[in-house]
SETORMI-571879 format. One record per residue (C-alpha): residue in one letter; chain; x, y, z. Coordinates in steps of 0.2 Angstrom, whole numbers, plus 2048, in hexadecimal, padded with zeros to 3 digits. Example, Ala and Ser with C-alpha at 12.3 -4.5 7.8 and 13.67 -1.06 7.14 Angstrom:
2
  type  mol    u    v    w
     A    A  83E  7EA  827
     S    A  844  7FB  824
***
This chain:
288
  type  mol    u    v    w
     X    A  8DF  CD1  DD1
     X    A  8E9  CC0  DCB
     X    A  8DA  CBC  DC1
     X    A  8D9  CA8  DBA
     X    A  8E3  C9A  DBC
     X    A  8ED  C95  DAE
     X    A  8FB  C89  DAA
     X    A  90A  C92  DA6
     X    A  915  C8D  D96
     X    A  925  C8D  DA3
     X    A  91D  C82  DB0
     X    A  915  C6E  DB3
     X    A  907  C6D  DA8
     X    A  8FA  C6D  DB8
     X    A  8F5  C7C  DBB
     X    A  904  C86  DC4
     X    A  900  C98  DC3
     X    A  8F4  CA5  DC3
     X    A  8F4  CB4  DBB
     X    A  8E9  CC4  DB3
     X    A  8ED  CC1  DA5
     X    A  8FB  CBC  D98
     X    A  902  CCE  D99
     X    A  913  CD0  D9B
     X    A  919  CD8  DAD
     X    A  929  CE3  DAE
     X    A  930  CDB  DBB
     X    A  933  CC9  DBE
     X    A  93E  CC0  DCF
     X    A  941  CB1  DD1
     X    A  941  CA7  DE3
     X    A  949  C95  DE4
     X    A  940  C88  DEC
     X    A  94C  C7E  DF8
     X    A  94D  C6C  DF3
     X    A  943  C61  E02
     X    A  933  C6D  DFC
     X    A  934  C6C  DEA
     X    A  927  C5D  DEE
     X    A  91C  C6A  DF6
     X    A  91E  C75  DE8
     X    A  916  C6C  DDB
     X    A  905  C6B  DE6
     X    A  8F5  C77  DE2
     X    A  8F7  C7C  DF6
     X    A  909  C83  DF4
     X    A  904  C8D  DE6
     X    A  8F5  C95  DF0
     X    A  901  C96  E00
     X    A  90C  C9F  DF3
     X    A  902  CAB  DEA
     X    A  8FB  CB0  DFC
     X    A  90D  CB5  E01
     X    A  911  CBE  DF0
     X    A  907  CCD  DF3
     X    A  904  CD8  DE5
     X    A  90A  CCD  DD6
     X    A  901  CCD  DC6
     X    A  905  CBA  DC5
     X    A  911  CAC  DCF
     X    A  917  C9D  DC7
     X    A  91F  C8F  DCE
     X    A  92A  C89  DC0
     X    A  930  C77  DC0
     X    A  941  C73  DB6
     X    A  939  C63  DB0
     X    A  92E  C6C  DA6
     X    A  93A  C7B  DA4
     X    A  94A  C81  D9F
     X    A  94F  C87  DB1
     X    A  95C  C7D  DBB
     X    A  950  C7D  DCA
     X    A  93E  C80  DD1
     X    A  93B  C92  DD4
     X    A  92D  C9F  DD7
     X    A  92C  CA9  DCA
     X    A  923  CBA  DD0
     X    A  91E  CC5  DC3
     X    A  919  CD8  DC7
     X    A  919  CE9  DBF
     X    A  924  CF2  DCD
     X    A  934  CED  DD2
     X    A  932  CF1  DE7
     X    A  923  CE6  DE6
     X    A  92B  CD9  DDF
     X    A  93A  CDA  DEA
     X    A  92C  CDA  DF6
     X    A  926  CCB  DF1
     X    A  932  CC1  DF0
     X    A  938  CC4  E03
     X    A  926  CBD  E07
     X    A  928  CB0  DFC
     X    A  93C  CA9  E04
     X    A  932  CAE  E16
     X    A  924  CA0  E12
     X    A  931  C95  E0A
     X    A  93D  C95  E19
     X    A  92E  C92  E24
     X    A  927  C84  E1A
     X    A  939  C7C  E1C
     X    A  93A  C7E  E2D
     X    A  92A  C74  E30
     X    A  92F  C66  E23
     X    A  940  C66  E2B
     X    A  936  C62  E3C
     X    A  92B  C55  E32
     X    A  93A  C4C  E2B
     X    A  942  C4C  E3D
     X    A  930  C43  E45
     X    A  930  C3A  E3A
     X    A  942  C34  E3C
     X    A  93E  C33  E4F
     X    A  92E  C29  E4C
     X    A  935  C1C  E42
     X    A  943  C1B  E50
     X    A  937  C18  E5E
     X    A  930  C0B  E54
     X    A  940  C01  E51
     X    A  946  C03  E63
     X    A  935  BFD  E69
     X    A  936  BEF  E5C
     X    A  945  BEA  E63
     X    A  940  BEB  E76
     X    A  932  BDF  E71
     X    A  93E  BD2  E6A
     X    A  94A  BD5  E79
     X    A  959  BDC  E6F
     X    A  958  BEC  E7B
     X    A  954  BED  E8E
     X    A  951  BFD  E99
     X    A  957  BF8  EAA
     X    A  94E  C04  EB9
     X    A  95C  C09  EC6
     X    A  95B  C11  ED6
     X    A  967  C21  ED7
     X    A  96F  C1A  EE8
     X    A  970  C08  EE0
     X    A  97B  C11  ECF
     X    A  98B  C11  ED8
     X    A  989  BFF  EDD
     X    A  982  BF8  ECE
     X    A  992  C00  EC4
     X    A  99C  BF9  ECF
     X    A  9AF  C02  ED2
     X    A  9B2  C0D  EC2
     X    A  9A6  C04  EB9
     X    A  9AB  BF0  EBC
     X    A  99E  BE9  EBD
     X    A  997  BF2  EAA
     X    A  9A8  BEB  EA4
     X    A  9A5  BDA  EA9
     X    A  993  BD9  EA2
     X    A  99A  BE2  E92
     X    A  9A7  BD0  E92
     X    A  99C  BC2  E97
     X    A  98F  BC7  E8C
     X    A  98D  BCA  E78
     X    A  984  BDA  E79
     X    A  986  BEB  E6D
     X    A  985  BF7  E7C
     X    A  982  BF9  E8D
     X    A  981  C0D  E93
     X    A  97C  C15  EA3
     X    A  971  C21  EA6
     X    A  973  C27  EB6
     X    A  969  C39  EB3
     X    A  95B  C2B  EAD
     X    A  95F  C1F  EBA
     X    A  95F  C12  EAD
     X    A  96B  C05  EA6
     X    A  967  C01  E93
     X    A  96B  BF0  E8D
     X    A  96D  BEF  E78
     X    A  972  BDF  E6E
     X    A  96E  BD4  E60
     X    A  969  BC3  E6B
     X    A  95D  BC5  E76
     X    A  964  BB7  E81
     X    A  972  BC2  E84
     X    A  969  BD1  E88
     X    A  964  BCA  E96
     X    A  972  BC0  E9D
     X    A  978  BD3  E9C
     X    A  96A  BD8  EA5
     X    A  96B  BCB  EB3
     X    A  97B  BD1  EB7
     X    A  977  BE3  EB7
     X    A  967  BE5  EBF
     X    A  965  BE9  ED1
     X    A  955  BEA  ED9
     X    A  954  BEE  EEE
     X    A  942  BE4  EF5
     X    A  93D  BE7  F05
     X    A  931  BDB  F11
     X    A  92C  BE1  F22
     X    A  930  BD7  F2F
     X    A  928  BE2  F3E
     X    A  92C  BD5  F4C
     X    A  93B  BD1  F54
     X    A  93A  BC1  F56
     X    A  937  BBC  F45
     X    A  946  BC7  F3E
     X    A  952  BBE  F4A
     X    A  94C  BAD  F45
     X    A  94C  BB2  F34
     X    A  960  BB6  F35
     X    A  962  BA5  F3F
     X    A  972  B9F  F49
     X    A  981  BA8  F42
     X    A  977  BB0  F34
     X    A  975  B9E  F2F
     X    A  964  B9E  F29
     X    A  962  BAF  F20
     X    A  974  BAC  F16
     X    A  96C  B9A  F11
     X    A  95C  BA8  F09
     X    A  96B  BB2  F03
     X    A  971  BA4  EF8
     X    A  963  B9B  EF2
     X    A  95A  BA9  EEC
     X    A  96A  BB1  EE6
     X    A  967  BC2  EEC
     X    A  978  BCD  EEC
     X    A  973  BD1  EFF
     X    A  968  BCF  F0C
     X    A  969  BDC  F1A
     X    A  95A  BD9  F29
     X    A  956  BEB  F31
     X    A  951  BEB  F41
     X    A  94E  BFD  F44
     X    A  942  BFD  F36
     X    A  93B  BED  F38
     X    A  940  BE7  F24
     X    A  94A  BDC  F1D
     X    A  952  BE4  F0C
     X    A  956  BDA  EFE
     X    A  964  BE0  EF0
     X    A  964  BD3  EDF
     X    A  95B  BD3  ECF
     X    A  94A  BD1  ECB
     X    A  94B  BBD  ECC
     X    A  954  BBD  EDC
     X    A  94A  BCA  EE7
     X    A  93B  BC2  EE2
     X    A  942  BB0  EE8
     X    A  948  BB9  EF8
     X    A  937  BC0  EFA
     X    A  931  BAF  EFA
     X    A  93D  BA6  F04
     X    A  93C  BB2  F11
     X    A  92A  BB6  F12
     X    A  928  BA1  F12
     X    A  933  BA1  F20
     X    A  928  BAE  F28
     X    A  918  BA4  F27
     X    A  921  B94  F2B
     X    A  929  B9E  F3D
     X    A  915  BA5  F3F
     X    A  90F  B93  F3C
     X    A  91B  B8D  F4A
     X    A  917  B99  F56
     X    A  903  B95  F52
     X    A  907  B83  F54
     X    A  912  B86  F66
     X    A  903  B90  F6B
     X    A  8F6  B84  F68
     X    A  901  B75  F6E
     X    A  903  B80  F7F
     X    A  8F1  B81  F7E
     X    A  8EE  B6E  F7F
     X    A  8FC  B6B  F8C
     X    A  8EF  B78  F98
     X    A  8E3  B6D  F93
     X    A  8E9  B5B  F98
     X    A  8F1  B62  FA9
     X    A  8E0  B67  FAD
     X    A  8D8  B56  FAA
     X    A  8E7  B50  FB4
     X    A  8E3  B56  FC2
     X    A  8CF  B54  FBF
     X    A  8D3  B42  FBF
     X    A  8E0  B3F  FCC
     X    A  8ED  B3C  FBE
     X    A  8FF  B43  FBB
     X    A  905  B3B  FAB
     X    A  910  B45  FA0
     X    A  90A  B4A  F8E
     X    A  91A  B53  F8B
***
């Protein structure tokens, strides 16, 4: 057995070792510990983690350089037959490469965490912006070979603007968040869609000429307009401010054509009305 813990004169002055004895074992190897888990190294739990992997060794040191005359930390592994040793010592760089694998992936989530958390920082304060594209809205919000990226990229003070198009994204980073978003206006391109299931309604909505639905077009500031009658939609292509303002305009428009139409019912209603006292009492005035 390795017997009791005791420090060794080579190593830290907390307890580093364990060993039978202080007998003196024929053959001694010595593992290098790679830098990142020198740390690791020092701990009570490396040793036992150590010790378990060094299988048959009369005692195992972990020998620091700042407490001895070695250039750096190494196992020591102390045993009274060379294959055994040689044995041991495989273990020993097998736990080692392992335990750097692991605090290779640490530093890396680590690395990624602290990345999430700038990047969400920055979203917070509006110096980055994700912009959700639909795939068959890409090609137009591009615009021919990219023109309409380059002009954003000119008209507004940002740090980067790249497509995603496996994504479906457009992201938006800068330094002022005033102009994240003038890039963002410009870039973004959203379809709304209001049903307009009647007929009627639809042709009133594009008016005389298209009159009336290029007058929605402009106010709202909508890229286009397009009124579908076989689907009974209208579809509305802008960014967020101006599809919502469509949305309005047109659904207003909607309700003011259905009051009409209300009021013209209830106006023909009363006309009924009068003709029949009319004629009730001998009288044919006109009540238009």
């Amino acid at each position: 057995g390795r017997g009791d813990r005791r420090p060794s004169a080579a190593a830290s002055p907390v307890p580093r070792a364990a060993s039978a004895s202080d007998a003196v074992y024929a053959f001694t190897r010595k593992v290098p510990i790679p830098p990142p888990l020198v740390q690791w190294a020092r701990t009570d739990a490396a040793l036992t983690t150590l010790e378990s992997a060094a299988i048959g060794m009369g005692k195992v040191v972990v020998v620091d350089p700042t407490y001895a005359n070695t250039k750096a930390t190494v196992v020591e592994l102390h045993g009274d037959f060379e294959d055994e040793v040689e044995r041991a010592a495989l273990l020993v760089e097998a736990v080692l490469e392992h335990r750097g694998k692991i605090h290779h992936r640490l530093l890396v989530k680590e690395k990624l965490d602290l990345e999430r958390e700038k990047i969400a920082d920055e979203i917070a304060r509006g110096l980055r912006c994700e912009i959700p594209i639909d795939a068959d809205l890409m090609g137009m919000v591009m615009g021919h070979k990219g023109s309409r990226v380059r002009a954003a990229q000119e008209a507004c003070a940002v740090g980067a603007i790249v497509v995603d198009r496996d994504a479906g994204v457009i992201r938006v980073v800068g330094s002022d968040p005033a102009e994240v978003r003038k890039a963002r206006s410009m870039l973004e391109l959203r379809r709304e869609i209001i049903l307009t299931p009647d007929d009627k309604t639809r042709r009133i909505l594009i008016g005389k000429g298209g009159k009336t639905i290029d007058d929605i077009q402009r106010r709202s500031g909508a890229l286009s307009i397009d009124v579908d009658h076989d689907k009974g939609r209208v579809v509305v292509l802008g960014n967020a401010n101006a599809t919502s303002a469509a949305r309005v305009l047109i659904e207003s428009h909607m309700e003011t054509i259905a009051d009409l139409d209300a009021a013209a019912d209830d106006l023909e209603e009363l006309r009924g009305e009068i003709r029949n006292l009319n004629v009730a009492w001998g009288e044919e005035e006109d009540f238009g």
